[in-house]
C-alpha positions as CSV (number, residue, x, y, z in Angstrom):
1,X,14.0,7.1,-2.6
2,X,10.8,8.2,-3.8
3,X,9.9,8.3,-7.5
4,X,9.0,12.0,-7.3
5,X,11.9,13.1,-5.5
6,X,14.0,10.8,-8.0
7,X,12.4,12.7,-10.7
8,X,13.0,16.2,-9.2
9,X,16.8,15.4,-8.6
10,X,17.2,14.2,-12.1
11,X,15.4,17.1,-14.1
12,X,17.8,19.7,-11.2
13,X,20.9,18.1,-12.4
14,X,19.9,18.8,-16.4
15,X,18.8,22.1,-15.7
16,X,22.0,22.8,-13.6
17,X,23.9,21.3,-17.1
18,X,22.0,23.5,-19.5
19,X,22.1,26.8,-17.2
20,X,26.0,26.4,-17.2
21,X,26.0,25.4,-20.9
22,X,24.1,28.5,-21.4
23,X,26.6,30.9,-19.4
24,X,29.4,29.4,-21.7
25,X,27.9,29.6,-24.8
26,X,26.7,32.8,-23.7
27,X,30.3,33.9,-22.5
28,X,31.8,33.0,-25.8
29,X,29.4,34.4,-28.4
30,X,28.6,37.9,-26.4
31,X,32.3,38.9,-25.0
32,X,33.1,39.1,-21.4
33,X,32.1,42.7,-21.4
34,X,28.6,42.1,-22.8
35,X,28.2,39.1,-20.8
36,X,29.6,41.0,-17.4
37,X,26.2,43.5,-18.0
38,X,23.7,40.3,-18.7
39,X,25.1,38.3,-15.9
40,X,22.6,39.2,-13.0
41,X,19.8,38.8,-15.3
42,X,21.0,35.4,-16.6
43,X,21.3,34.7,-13.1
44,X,17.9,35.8,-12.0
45,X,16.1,33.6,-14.3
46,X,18.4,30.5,-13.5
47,X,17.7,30.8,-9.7
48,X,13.7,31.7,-10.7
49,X,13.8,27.9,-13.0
50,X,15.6,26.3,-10.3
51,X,13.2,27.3,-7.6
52,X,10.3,26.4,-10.3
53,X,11.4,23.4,-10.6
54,X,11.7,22.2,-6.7
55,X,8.2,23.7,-6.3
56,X,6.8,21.8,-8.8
57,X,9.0,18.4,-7.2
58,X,7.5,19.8,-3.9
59,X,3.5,19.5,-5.3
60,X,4.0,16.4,-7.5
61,X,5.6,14.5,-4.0
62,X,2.4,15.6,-2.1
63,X,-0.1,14.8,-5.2
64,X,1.4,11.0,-4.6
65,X,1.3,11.2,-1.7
66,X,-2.3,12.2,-1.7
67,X,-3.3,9.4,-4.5
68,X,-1.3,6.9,-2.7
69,X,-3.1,7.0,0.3
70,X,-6.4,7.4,-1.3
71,X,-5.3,4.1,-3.5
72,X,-4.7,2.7,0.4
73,X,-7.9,3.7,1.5
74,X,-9.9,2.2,-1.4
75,X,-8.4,-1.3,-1.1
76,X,-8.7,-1.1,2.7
77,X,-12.9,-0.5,2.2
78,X,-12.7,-3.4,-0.5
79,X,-10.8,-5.8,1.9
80,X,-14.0,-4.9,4.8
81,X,-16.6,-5.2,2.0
82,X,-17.9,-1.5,2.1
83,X,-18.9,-1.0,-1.7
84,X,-19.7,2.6,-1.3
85,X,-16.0,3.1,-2.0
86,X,-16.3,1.9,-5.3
87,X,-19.1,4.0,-6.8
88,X,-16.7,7.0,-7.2
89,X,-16.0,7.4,-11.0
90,X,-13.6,9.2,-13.6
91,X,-10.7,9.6,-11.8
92,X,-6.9,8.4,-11.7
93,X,-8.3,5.1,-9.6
94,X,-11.1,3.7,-11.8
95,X,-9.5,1.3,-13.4
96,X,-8.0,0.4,-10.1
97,X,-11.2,0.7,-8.6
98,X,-13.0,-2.2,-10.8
99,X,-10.3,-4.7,-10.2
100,X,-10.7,-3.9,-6.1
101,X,-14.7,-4.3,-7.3
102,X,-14.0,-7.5,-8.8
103,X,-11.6,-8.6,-5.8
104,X,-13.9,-7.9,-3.4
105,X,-16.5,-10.0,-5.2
106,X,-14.0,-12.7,-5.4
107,X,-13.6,-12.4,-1.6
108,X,-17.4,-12.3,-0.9
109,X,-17.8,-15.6,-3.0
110,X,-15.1,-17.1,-1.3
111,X,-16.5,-16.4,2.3
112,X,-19.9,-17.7,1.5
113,X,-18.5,-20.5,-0.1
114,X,-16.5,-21.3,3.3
115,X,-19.7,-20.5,5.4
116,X,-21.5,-22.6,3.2
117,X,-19.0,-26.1,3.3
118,X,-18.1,-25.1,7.2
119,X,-22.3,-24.9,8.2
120,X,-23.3,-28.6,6.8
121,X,-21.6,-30.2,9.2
122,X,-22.3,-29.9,12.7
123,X,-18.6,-29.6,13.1
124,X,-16.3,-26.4,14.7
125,X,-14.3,-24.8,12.0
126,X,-11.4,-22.3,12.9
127,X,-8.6,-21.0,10.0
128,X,-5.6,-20.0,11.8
129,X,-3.5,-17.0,10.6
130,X,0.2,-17.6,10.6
131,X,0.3,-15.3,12.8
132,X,-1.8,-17.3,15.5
133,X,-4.6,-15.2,15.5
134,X,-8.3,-16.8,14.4
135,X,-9.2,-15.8,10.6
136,X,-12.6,-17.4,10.3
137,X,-14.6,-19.1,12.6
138,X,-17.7,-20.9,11.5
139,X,-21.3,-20.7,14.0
140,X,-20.1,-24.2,15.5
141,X,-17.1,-23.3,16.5
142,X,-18.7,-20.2,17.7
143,X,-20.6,-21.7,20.0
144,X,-18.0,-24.2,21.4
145,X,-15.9,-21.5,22.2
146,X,-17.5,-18.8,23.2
147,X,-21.0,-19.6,24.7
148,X,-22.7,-17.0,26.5
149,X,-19.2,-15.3,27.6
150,X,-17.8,-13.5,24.5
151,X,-15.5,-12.1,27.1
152,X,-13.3,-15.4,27.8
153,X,-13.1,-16.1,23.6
154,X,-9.8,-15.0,23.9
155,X,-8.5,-16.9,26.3
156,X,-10.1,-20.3,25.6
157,X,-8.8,-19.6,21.8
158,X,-5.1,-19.3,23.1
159,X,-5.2,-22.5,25.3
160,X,-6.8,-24.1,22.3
161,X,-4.3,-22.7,20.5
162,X,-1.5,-23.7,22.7
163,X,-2.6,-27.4,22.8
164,X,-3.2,-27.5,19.2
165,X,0.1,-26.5,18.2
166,X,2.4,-29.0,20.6
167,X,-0.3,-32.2,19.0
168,X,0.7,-30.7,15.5
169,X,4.5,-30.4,16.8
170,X,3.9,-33.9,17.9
171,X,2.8,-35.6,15.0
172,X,5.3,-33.9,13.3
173,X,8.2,-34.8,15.0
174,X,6.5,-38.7,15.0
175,X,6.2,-38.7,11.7
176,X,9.9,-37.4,10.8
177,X,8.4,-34.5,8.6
178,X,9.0,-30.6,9.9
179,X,6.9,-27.9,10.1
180,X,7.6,-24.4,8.7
């Protein structure tokens, strides 16, 4: 359940506790007759807190809401290196925003640093998701792949792919070892 709507549900259920240990209290100390009089008023202004209170759940569920996909959006235009994202100050993300700065540094450093090792030698170098799908790819292994016909990448990566895998499986199964 959603911390706001957590929130709301909890401060209903006290105010539902105090309203009725109001009307008791209330009951006792003023006389049924007295009380009889005050009754619609005491339960005008319970109703107006009650509906006060789920307006004010209501706003704080779509102000998270609001922040929560702004937080999403930041990290998304960290994780495809756009800095603009980050020069936003003084607000609810900035601290949030420096550590996405300083991860998206990290990230940069790390790419170059790949590009860097991968380009001395005239070697192809592919990372492989776990998912299958190609990560990085350095300029050699560009070229070997792809050519002139960026159109057919995709299917010369998945029959690389393919026979990549069953030589790992291979090996694997030679050697006595498992993959996971």
């Amino acid at each position: 359940m959603r911390i706001a709507l957590q929130n709301t549900l909890a401060l209903l259920a006290l105010y539902l506790v105090l309203v009725i240990c109001l009307i008791v209290v209330l009951r006792a100390e003023l006389g049924a007759a007295l009380f009889d009089r005050i009754y619609a008023s005491v339960l005008l202004a319970a109703l107006s807190g009650l509906g006060s209170i789920i307006l004010i759940g209501a706003l704080l569920q779509v102000q998270l809401k609001r922040m929560s996909a702004g937080l999403a959006a930041l990290m998304e235009a960290v994780a495809n290196g756009d800095t603009e994202a980050l020069r936003q100050r003084d607000d609810e993300f900035s601290a949030v925003r420096d550590a996405a700065n300083r991860l998206g540094n990290e990230i940069t450093a790390a790419r170059d640093k790949l590009d860097a090792v991968a380009n001395v030698f005239d070697v192809g170098v592919i990372l492989i998701s776990p998912d299958g799908s190609p990560d990085y790819i350095n300029q050699t292994a560009r070229q070997i792949l792809i050519c002139n016909r960026v159109q057919d990448f995709a299917a010369r990566f998945t029959e690389m792919y393919v026979k990549l895998k069953e030589a790992i499986d291979k090996v694997c199964q030679g050697s006595g070892g498992g993959r996971d």
